[in-house]
NULOVEX-577037 format. One record per residue (C-alpha): x, y, z; residue number from 1. Coordinates in Angstrom, 2 decimals. Example, Ala and Ser with C-alpha at 12.3 -4.5 7.8 and 13.67 -1.06 7.14 Angstrom:
BEGIN
12.30/-4.50/7.80/1
13.67/-1.06/7.14/2
//
This chain:
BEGIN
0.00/0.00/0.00/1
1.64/3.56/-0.66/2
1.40/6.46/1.68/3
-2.03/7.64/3.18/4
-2.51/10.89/4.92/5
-4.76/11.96/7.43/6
-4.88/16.00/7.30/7
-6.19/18.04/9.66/8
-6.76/21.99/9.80/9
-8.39/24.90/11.14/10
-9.45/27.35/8.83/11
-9.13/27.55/4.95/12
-5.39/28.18/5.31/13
-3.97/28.38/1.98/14
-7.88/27.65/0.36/15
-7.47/24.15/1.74/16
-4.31/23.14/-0.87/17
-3.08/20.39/0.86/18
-5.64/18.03/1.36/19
-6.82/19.18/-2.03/20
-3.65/18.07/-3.54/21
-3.95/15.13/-1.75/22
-7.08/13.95/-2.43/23
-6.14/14.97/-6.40/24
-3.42/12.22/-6.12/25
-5.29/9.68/-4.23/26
-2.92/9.90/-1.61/27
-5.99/11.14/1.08/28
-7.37/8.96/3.70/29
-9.46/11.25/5.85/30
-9.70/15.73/6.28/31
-10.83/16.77/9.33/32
-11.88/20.58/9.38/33
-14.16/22.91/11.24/34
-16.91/24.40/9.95/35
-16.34/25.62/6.37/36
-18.93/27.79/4.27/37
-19.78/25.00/1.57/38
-20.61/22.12/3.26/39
-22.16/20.49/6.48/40
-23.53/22.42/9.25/41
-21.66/25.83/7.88/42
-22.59/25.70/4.32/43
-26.61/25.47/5.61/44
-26.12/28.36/7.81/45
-24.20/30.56/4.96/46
-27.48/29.49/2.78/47
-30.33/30.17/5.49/48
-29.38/32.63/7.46/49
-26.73/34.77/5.90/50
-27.64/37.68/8.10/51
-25.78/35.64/11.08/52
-22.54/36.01/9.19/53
-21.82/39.34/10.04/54
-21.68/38.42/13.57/55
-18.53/37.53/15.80/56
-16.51/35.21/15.16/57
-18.79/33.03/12.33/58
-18.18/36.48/9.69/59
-15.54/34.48/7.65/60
-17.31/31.42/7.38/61
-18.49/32.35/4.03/62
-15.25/32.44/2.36/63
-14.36/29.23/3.67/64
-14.84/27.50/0.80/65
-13.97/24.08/0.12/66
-12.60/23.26/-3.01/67
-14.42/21.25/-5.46/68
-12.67/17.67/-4.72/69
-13.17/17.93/-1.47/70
-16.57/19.06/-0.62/71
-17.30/15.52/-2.80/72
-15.53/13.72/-1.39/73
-16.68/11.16/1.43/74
-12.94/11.45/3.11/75
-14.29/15.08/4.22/76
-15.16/15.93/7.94/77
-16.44/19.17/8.52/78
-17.16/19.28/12.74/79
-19.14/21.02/13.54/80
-19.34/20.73/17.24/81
-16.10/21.96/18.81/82
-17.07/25.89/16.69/83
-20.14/25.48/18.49/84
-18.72/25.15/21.54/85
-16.00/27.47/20.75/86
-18.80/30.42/19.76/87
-20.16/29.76/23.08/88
-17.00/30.20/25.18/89
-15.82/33.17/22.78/90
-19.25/34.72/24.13/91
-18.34/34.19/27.48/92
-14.86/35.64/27.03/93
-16.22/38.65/24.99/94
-14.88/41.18/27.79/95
-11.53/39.14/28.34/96
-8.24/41.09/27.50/97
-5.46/38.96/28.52/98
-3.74/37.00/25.83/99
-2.66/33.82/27.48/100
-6.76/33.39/28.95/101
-7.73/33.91/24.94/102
-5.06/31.97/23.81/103
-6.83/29.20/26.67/104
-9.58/29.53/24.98/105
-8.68/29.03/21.17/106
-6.71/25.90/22.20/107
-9.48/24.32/24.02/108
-11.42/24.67/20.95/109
-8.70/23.09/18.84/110
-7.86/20.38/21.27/111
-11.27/19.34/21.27/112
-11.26/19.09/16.98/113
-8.16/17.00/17.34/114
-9.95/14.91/20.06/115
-13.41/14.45/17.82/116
-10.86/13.12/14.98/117
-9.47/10.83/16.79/118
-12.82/10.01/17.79/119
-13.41/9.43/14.02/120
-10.47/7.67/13.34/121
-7.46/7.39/10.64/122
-8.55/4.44/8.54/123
-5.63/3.05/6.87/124
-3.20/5.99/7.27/125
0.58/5.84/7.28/126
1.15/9.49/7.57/127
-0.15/12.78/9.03/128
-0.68/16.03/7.71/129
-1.39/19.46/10.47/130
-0.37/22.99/10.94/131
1.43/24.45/13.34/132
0.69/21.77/15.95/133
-3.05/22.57/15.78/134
-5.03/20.02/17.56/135
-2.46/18.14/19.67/136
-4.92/15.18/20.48/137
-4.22/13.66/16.82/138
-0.74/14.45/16.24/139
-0.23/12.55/19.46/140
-2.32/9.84/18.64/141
-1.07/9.43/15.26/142
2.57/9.35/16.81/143
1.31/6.40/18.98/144
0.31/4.55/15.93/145
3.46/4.78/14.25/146
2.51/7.36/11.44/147
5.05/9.75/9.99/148
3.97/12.80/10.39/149
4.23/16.37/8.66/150
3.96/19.52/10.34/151
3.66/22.70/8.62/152
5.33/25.79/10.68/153
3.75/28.79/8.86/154
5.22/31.50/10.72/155
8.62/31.88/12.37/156
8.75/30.27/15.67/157
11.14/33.08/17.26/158
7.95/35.93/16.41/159
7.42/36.23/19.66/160
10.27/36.39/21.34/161
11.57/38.93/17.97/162
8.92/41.09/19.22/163
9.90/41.11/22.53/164
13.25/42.12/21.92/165
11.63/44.99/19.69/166
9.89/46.35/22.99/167
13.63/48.24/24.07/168
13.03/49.85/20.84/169
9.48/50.94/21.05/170
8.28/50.31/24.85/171
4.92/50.28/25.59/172
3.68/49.39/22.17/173
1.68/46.38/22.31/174
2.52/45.04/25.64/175
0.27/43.64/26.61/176
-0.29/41.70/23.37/177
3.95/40.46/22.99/178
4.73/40.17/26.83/179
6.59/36.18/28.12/180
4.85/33.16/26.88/181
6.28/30.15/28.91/182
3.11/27.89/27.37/183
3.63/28.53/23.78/184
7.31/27.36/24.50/185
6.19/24.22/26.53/186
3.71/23.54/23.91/187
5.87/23.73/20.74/188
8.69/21.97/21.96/189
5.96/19.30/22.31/190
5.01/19.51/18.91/191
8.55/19.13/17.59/192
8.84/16.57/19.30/193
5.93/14.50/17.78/194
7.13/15.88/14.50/195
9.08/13.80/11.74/196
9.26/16.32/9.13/197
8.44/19.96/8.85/198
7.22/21.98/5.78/199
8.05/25.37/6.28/200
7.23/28.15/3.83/201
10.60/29.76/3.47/202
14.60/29.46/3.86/203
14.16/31.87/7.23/204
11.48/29.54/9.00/205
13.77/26.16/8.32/206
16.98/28.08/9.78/207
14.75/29.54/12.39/208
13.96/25.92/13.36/209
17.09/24.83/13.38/210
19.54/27.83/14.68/211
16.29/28.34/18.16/212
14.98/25.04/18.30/213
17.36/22.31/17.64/214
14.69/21.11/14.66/215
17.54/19.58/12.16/216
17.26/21.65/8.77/217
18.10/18.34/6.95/218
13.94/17.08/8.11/219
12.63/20.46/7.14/220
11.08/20.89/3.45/221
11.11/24.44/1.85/222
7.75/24.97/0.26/223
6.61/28.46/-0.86/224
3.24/29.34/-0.74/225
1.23/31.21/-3.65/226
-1.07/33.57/-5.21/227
-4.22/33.34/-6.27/228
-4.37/33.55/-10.58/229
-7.23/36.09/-9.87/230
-4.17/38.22/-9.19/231
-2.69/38.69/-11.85/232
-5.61/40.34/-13.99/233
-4.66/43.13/-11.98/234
-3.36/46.02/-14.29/235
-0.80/48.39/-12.25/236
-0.99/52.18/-13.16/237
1.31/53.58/-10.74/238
0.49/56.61/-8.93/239
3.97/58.12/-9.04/240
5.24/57.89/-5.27/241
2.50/56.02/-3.71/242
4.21/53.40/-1.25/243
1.80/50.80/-0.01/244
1.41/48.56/3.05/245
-0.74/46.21/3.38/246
-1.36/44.27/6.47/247
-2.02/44.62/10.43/248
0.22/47.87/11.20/249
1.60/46.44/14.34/250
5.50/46.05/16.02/251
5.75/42.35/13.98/252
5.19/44.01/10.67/253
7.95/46.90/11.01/254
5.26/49.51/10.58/255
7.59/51.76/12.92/256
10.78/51.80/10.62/257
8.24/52.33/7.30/258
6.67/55.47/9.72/259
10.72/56.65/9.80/260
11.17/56.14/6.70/261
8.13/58.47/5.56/262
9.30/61.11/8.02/263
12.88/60.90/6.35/264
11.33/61.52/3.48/265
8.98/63.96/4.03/266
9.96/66.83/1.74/267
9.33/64.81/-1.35/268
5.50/64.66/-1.28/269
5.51/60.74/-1.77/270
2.26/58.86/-0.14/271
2.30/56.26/2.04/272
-0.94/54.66/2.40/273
-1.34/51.19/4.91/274
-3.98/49.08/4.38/275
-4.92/46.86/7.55/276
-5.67/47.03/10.72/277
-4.48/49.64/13.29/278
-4.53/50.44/16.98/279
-4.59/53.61/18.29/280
-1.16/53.06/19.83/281
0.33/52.97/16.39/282
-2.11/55.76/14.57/283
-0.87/58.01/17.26/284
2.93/57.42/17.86/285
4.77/60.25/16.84/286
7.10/58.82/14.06/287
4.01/57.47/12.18/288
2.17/60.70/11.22/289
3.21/60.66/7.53/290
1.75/57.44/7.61/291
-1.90/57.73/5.84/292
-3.69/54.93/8.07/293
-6.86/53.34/6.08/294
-7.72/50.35/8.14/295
-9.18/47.62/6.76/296
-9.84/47.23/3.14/297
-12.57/45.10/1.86/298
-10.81/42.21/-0.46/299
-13.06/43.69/-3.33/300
-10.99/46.78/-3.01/301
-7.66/45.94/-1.79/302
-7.34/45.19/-5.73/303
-7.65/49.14/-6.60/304
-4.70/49.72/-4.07/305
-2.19/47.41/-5.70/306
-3.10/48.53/-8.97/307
-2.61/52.53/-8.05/308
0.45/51.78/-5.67/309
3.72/52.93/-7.57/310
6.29/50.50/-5.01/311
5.28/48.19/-2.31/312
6.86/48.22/0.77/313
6.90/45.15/3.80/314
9.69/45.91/6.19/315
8.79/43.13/8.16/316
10.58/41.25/11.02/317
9.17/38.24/11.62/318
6.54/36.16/9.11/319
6.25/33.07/7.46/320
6.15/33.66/3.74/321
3.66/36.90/3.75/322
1.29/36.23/1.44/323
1.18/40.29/0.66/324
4.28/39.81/-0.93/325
3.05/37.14/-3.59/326
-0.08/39.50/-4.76/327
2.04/42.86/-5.11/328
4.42/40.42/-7.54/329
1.72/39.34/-8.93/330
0.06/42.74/-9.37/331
3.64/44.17/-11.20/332
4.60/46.24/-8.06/333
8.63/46.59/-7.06/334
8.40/44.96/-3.63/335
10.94/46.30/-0.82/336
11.23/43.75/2.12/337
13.49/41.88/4.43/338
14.52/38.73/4.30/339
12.50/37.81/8.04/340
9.49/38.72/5.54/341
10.18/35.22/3.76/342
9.53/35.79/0.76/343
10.27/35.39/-3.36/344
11.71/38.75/-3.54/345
15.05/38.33/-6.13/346
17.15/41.21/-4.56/347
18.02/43.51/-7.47/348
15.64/42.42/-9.53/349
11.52/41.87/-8.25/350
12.76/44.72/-5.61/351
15.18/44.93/-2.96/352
15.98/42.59/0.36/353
16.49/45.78/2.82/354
18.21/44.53/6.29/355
15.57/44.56/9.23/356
14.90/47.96/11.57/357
16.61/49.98/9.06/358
14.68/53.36/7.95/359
17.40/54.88/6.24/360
17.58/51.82/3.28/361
13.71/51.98/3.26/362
13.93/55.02/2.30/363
16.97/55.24/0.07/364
15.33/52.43/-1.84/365
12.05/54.09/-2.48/366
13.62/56.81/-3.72/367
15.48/54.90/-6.05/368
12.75/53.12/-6.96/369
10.23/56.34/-7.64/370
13.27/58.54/-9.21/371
14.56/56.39/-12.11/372
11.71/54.68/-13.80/373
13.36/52.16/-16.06/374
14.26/50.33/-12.88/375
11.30/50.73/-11.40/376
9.68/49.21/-14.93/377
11.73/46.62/-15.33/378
11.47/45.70/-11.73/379
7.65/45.62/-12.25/380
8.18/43.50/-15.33/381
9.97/41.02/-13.44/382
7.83/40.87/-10.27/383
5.32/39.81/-12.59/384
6.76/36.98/-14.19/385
8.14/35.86/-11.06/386
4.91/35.60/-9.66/387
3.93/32.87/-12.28/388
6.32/30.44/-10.50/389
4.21/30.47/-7.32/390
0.80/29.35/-8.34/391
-1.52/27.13/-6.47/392
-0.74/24.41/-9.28/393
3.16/24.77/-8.49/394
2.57/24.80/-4.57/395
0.49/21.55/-4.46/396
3.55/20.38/-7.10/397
6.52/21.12/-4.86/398
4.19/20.04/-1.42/399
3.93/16.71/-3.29/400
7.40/16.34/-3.89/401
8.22/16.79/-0.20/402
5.91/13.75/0.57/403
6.81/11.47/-1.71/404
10.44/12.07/-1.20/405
9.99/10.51/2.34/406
//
């Protein structure tokens, strides 16, 4: 018999890829998922009573969508019953500000998923698919049955503690929010531990893992993420020195060194617009008032940025792979990032690969970008055709490759 996955996830992280390429290959034995918009208990409430949707924490569930293969398929467990219960204690906790009693709460919700798949059981399966850990009760059991099993890390495991250190830089932003975690620790040295093989979505994550974790890089798979092809019908008339950000404005993102960067810059009449979500903390600090803050931007519009934007700009410090990155390629925009922002960026020729917490290269590069516009062309040009490598099609390809080479 070849290799048989369970998979198991929370949320339509990457629109469900995995288990979709799975399933596409056979290779599927049984996806557990919560409550999705297209099928089971979810897809009957998105149909019946769509006015619920804009409520809490049930307002995504429409575009949790299921692809096609999978909504078909019998192998398909939406459950339904640990959201429910989740809703309920998300009510209770609706005046609750500390992190670590949230966090409590979200991993009560996914312990019990893991638990009601276990519950459901793993049918012939010689290997396990989750993310991040998410719903420990499986990943454990599956370890117990002798299954190899995948975990993907989609962010950098260090984030936290990266933030942290940021804090002697920018104290009092966000204290609350990136104080000491000793659970997340405990817990994730747990799941390596159950772990055979990681995916992780960029070189930084797998020597993250390695360098902070003593996770050998030599059982970690690089697999880049993608963009949706809906992207790249987007036609880019630049706005001559428009800069856009998109994403939650907040200490992770290096939304402080961008607001430096503007102020450095000042006397040149470029715009910097940030699309995403922002606290007051940030809209108010003093270094961030060239910043023009525009909160969150429906998806139907976030479109009309990218295509008016003339560079964009992620000085991140800690992510995964940002997925912002892939749709401003995509979209023909120059992208200026770091290399904690993991992403596709070719230095010198998509954009530039800025170092971290610097404002003065953020701004020199914008500059240079917005001044001489046969670079920033050609950049454009080449962001563009970059982006083709990094389609859905290509990520299920190279995921693939990382299971069967096992």
């Amino acid at each position: 018999m070849g290799k048989r996955f369970v998979a198991i996830q929370i949320g339509a992280q990457r629109s469900y890829a995995a288990p979709a390429a799975l399933e596409q290959t056979g290779m599927l034995e049984a996806f557990y998922t919560d409550m999705c918009g297209n099928a089971g208990l979810g897809g009957a409430i998105v149909k019946l009573c769509p006015n619920f949707l804009s409520r809490g924490a049930v307002k995504n569930l429409a575009g949790r969508l299921l692809p096609e293969n999978l909504r078909r398929s019998p192998k398909t467990h939406s459950l339904a019953m640990p959201n429910l219960r989740h809703l309920w204690q998300q009510w209770l906790s609706r005046n609750e500000r500390d992190p670590e009693k949230l966090a409590k709460v979200w991993k009560i919700f996914a312990d019990e998923l893991g638990k009601e798949a276990v519950n459901r059981g793993i049918g012939q399966a010689t290997h396990l698919f989750t993310c991040m850990g998410e719903c420990m009760p499986l990943l454990e059991y599956a370890k117990q049955k002798g299954l190899t099993t995948f975990t993907e890390i989609f962010i950098v495991p260090s984030a936290h503690r990266i933030c942290i250190d940021e804090m002697e830089h920018f104290f009092g932003l966000d204290l609350e929010q990136y104080r000491e975690n000793p659970s997340f620790s405990k817990w994730f040295d747990r799941v390596l531990g159950l772990t055979d093989w990681a995916i992780a979505p960029s070189e930084n994550v797998r020597q993250d893992l390695a360098e902070n974790f003593n996770f050998s890089a030599d059982r970690c798979f690089v697999v880049p993420y993608a963009v949706d092809d809906s992207w790249f019908e987007v036609t880019n008339r630049p706005v001559k020195g428009r800069v856009l950000f998109v994403g939650s404005a907040e200490l992770r993102k290096g939304i402080y060194y961008l607001g430096l960067a503007a102020e450095k810059l000042a006397d040149r009449g470029y715009e910097f617009r940030v699309a995403g979500g922002v606290s007051d903390d940030v809209r108010q600090y003093a270094s961030n008032q060239k910043l023009n803050f525009l909160g969150r931007v429906p998806r139907l519009d976030i479109k009309q940025e990218y295509a008016q934007a003339d560079i964009f700009v992620l000085p991140s410090l800690a992510e995964g792979s940002a997925s912002v990155v892939y749709e401003a390629l995509a979209s023909g925009l120059p992208v200026i990032t770091t290399k904690s922002s993991g992403s596709v960026v070719r230095d010198g020729i998509d954009g530039f690969i800025i170092p971290e917490r610097d404002p003065e290269s953020i701004a020199d590069r914008i500059v240079e970008l917005v001044e001489n516009r046969d670079l920033r062309d050609r950049m454009a040009i080449s962001a563009k055709a970059r982006a083709k490598d990094y389609t859905w099609d290509k990520y299920s390809e190279r995921l693939l490759a990382a299971f069967q080479s096992v």
